[in-house]
C-alpha positions as CSV (number, residue, x, y, z in Angstrom):
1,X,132.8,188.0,158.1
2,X,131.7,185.9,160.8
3,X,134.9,184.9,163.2
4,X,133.4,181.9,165.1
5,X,132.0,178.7,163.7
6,X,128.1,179.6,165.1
7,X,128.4,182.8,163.6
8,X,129.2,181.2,160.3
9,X,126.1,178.9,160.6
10,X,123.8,181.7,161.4
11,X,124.7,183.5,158.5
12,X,123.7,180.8,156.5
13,X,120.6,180.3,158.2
14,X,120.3,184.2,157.9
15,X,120.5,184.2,154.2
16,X,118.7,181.0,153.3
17,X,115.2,182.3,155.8
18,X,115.4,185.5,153.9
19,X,115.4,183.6,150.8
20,X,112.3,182.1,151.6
21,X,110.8,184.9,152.7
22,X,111.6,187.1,150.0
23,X,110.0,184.2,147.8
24,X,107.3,184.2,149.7
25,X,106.3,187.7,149.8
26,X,106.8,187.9,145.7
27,X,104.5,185.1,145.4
28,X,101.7,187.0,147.3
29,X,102.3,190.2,145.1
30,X,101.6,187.8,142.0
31,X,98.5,186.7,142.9
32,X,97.0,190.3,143.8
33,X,99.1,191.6,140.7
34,X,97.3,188.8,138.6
35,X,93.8,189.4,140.1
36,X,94.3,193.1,139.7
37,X,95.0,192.8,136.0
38,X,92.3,190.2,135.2
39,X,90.1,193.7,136.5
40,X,91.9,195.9,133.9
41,X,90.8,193.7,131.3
42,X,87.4,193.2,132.1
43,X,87.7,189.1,132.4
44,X,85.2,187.3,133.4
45,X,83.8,187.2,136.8
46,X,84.3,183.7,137.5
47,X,88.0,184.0,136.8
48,X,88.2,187.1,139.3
49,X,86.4,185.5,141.5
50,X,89.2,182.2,141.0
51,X,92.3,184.7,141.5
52,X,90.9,186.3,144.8
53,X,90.1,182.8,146.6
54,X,94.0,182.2,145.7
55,X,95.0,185.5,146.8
56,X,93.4,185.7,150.0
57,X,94.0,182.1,151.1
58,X,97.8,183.1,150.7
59,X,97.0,186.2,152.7
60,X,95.8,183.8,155.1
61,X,98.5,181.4,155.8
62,X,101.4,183.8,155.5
63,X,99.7,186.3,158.2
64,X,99.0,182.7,160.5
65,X,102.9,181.9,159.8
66,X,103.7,185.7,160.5
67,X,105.6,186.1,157.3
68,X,103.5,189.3,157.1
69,X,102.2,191.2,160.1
70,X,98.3,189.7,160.4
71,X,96.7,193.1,160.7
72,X,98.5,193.5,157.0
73,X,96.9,190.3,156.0
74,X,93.7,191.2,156.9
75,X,93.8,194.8,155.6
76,X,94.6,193.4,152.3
77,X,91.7,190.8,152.8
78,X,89.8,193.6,152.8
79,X,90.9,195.6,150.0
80,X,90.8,193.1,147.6
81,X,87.0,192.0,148.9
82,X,86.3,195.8,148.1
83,X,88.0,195.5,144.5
84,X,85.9,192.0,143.7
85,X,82.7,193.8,145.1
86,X,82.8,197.1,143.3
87,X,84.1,195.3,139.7
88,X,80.9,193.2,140.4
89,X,78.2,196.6,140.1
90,X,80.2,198.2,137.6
91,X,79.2,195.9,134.7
């Protein structure tokens, strides 16, 4: 337990920044998670196409606010381009 009063407040701060980080974070794994499960089904490209412009502009602005590392943003960019381009030849 914090003993002095700015202790106290970081801890709140602590605890409320990893909240929103953690919320963060799970929001990005939703988006791929949807965009990779609109694949398994075989949904339309257009909707694929709708779930990686959501997924990668999150990708964006969390890498530019350095919630994730931007190399990782980018990486994943990447990926998921690979994933939208290869689901495009296969049908």
């Amino acid at each position: 337990m914090p003993l002095h009063k700015s202790a106290e407040k970081r801890l709140r701060q602590s605890e409320r920044r990893n909240a929103r980080n953690r919320a963060r974070k799970k929001e990005l794994k939703v988006l791929v998670k949807n965009m990779q499960k609109l694949i398994d089904t075989r949904a339309d490209k257009a909707e694929v196409e709708v779930a990686y412009r959501s997924a990668v502009q999150k990708l964006d602005r969390l890498g530019v606010k350095n919630y994730i590392h931007a190399n990782k943003a980018s990486r994943k960019k990447s990926q998921l381009t690979r994933l939208l381009n290869s689901y495009g030849k296969a049908e």
